[in-house]
C-alpha angles and dihedrals in degrees: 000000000000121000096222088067090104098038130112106240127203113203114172122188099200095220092050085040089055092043101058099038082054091048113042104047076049100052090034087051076056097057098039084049094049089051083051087059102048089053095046087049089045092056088051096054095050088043090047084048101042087050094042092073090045121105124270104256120211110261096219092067094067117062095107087047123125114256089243090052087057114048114102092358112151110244145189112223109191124179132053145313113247099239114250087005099136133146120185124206112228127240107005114155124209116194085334093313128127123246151106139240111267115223127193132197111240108200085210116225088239091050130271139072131275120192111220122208097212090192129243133353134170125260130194103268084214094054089221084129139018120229125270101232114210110255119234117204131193148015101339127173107205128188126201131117137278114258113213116185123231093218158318115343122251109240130187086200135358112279124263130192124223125201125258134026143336090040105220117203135163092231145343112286104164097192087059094043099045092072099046095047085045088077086050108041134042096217153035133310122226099241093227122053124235119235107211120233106246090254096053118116104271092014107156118195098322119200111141113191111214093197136016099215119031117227084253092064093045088047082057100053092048096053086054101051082045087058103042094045091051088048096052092045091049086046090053080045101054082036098055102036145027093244084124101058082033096065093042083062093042 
């Protein structure tokens, strides 16, 4: 009987070996990342909450303010909606339906100009016509919040401008659209868009969604990318050695 039966045997085969150093430390990076989200998510909740019972500040009162004092403030927008003003963001589903958000431009009562994002409403799935967005007329106080982007939008092609109203865009560039309002308004715009409380005068379906993917979704991913990385290293294990039959004798 050989003497090496009991023995603990290494065998590495150099293209499995390779394989398996490249893709745990990746799959494991993954995990750690996806730990690093839900955390960062989580903040975000608990920020978006905390600032959710403040009191609406005057709009007015914050064009000088930080961009990361402004995301998701409460705010007060007084003055009045630019008749015919409208801009439509492209492509935005609502229980499977086809829409856009629907902006308006709000002349503000201090001077300058805020754009409102009045929430959902439907398209035609087809595009043969563009929605006809309610009017709203007079003197009007709105409370929302203030959107700040993370960062920047995602974009199948470079936006292009066409002439005449309702303006559609894939997303709020405000470089690109500063030039265009300026034909239409004498003043200012506001650099962060306001999303209306669902309450507010002109308000369309509201739901505004403070983040895309919960902690606890994250937390999934992560433990995932955690699994697969230690099977694959026990599979490279049980390949590359006899633990296995070791332990049985054990």
């Amino acid at each position: 009987m050989s003497t090496d039966a009991g023995r603990l045997r290494i065998e590495l085969e150099w293209r499995t070996t390779l394989f398996v150093l490249v893709l745990v430390p990746v799959m494991t990076g993954l995990g750690f990342w996806q730990l690093q989200r839900a955390e960062e998510k989580r903040e975000l909740a608990e920020g978006f909450a905390a600032r959710e019972v403040q009191a609406p500040t005057a709009l007015d009162e914050l064009w000088e303010t930080d961009a990361d004092a402004l995301a998701y403030l409460p705010v007060r927008v007084d003055g009045a909606f630019v008749p015919g003003a409208d801009l439509l963001l492209d492509n935005r589903t609502r229980g499977g339906r086809f829409g856009y958000e629907a902006l308006g431009v709000v002349a503000l009562d201090e001077g300058g100009y805020a754009l409102v994002n009045r929430g959902w409403i439907a398209g035609d799935a087809a595009r043969r016509e563009l929605p006809e967005v309610p009017e709203v007329s007079g003197k009007v106080s709105l409370t929302g919040h203030i959107y700040v982007p993370p960062g920047d939008p995602y974009l199948l092609a470079e936006q292009q401008f066409e002439k005449g109203w309702p303006l559609v865009m894939q997303a709020i560039e405000m470089d690109k659209l500063r030039p265009v309002l300026a034909g239409r308004l004498s003043g200012e715009v506001f650099p962060y868009s306001v999303r209306l409380d669902a309450d507010a005068p002109g308000a369309l379906a509201v739901e505004w969604q403070v983040i895309n993917v919960s902690p606890q979704k994250h937390l999934g991913y992560a433990v995932q990318w955690f699994t697969m990385a230690g099977v694959l290293f026990l599979f490279f294990v049980f390949r590359s050695t006899n633990l296995w039959q070791w332990l049985k004798r054990r």
